[in-house]
N, C-alpha and C positions, 0 to 999 in steps of 0.2 A: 325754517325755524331760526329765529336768533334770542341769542342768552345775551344779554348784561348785568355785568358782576362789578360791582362797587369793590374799592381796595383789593384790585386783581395783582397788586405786585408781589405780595410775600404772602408768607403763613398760608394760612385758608382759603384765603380771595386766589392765590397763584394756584393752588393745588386743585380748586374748585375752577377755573380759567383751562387748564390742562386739559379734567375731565369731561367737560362739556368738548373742548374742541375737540377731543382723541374721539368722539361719540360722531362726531360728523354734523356735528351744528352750528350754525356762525355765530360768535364769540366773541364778546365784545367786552373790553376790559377798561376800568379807570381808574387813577394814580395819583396820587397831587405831586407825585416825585418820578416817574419812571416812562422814557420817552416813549418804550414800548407799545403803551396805554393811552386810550384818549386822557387828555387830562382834565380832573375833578378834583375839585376842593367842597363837600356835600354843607360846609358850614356855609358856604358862599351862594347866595342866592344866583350872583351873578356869572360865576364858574356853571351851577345848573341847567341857565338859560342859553350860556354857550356849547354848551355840552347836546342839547337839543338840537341846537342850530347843527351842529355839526352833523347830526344822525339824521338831517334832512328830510324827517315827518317818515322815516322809515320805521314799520310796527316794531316794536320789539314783543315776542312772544312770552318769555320769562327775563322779570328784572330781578336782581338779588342782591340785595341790601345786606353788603358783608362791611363794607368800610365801618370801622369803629377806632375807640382810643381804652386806654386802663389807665388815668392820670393817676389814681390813688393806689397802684397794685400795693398789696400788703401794710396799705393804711389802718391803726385801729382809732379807737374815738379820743386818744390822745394826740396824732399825729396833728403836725400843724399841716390842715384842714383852710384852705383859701376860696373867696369867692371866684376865683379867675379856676381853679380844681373845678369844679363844680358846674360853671356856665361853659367851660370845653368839652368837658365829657358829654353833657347834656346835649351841646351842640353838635358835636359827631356824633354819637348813640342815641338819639334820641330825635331831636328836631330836622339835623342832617337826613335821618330813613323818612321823616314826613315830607319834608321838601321834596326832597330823590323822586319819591312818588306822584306829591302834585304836580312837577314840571311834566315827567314822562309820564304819567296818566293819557294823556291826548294818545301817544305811542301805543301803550299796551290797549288801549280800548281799540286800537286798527284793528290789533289781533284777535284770530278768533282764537277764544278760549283762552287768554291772556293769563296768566298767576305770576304773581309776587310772592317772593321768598324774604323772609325779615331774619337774618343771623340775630340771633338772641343768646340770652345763657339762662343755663342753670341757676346762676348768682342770682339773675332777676326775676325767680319763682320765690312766690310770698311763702309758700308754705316752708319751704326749704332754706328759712334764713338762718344764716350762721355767724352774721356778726364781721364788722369789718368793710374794706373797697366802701363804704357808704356811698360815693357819689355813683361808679359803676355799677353797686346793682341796682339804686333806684333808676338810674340811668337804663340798664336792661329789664326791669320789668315795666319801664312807660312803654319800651318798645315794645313786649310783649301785649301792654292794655292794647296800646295803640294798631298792633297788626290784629289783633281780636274785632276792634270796633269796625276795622278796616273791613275785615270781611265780612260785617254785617252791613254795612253800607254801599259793596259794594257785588252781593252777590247776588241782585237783579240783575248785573251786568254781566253776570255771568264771568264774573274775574276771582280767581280761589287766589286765598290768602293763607301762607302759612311760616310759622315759627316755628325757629329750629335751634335746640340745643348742642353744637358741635362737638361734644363731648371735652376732656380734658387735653388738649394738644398739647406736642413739643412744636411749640414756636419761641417768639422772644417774651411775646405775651403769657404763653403757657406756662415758659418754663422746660428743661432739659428732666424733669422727673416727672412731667406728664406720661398719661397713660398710652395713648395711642399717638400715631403720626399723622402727617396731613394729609399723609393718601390715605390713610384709611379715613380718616375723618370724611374730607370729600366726596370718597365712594359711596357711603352711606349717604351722605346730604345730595347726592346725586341719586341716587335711588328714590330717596324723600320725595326730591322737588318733581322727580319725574312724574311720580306715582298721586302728588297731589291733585285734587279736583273740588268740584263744587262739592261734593260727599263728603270730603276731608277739610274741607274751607274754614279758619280759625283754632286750625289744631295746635297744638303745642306739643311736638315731640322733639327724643332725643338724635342725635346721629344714626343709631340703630335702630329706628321701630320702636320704640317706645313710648308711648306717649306719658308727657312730663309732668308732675304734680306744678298748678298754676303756682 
């Protein structure tokens, strides 16, 4: 069985890289910064294509789209708000998890019973808007439409799709007054992703079992 975890160097991505390898699965991790990690840049069509090249048409059984950005943390609708905020975030959090996917599709279809894990947030559930990051939650809930639509296009194939809410971390992203740590976080998103399947395929839940109001 092999895992591929987007933004395996800190936060999440490292903590969620840990867990999978401490479990006895090959592990595969990438970084636009960290020599540890095959290196990806998920904006870059062409970082993608080399990123494939390298993994040598080897399946990957679970890929997981954690690499993300928070350009606007603690923006509100007076902040000075740029086109270039906007078309980044989009590009890591959003269009970055599509590409991710269409390149390594060819991969995960090797496998049998393939899933894809989309890191999401809370922020990007419509029901639960609270104003504020504008470019980051619409940025987390196209990923959320987008890993939904995914699993319905793709669950002839027998390939489960699921999103996940990581709950509120201490990282640089989090913040030092979030609730939980990154191992706990991962443990649970490690649980999740294990436990997902064609039954669970398009869910939307939290780190803990929960599933999350869209």
């Amino acid at each position: 069985m092999t895992t591929l975890i987007t933004g395996a160097n800190r936060g999440i991505g490292a903590a969620l890289f840990d867990a999978f390898t401490a479990s006895g699965e090959k592990t595969i991790g990438t970084s636009r910064q960290d020599d540890a990690h095959l290196p990806l840049d998920v904006t870059k069509r062409s970082s993608l294509v080399a990123l494939a090249a390298a993994l040598n048409k080897a399946p990957i059984d679970t890929l997981i789209c954690n690499a993300g950005v928070h350009n606007d943390k603690n923006f509100t609708l007076e902040s000075n708000y740029t086109a270039d905020i906007w078309a980044d975030t989009f590009a890591a959090n959003t269009t970055g998890v599509f590409f991710t996917i269409e390149t390594l599709l060819p991969l995960i279809r090797k496998a049998k019973a393939g899933k894809i894990a989309i890191i999401s947030s809370q922020m990007g559930s419509n029901t639960l808007a609270t104003g504020g990051s504008y470019a980051y939650r619409a940025s987390k809930a196209a990923a959320l439409n987008l890993g939904r639509n995914l699993a319905n296009d793709l669950a002839s194939e027998g390939i489960a799709v699921g999103i996940y809410h990581p709950g509120w971390v201490i990282t640089d992203m989090g913040g030092q007054n979030a609730a939980i740590t990154v191992e706990q976080s991962a443990a649970g998103l490690f649980q999740r992703i294990n436990a997902l399947s064609m039954a669970t395929t398009g869910c939307f839940e939290t780190w803990d079992g929960q599933q999350h109001p869209l």
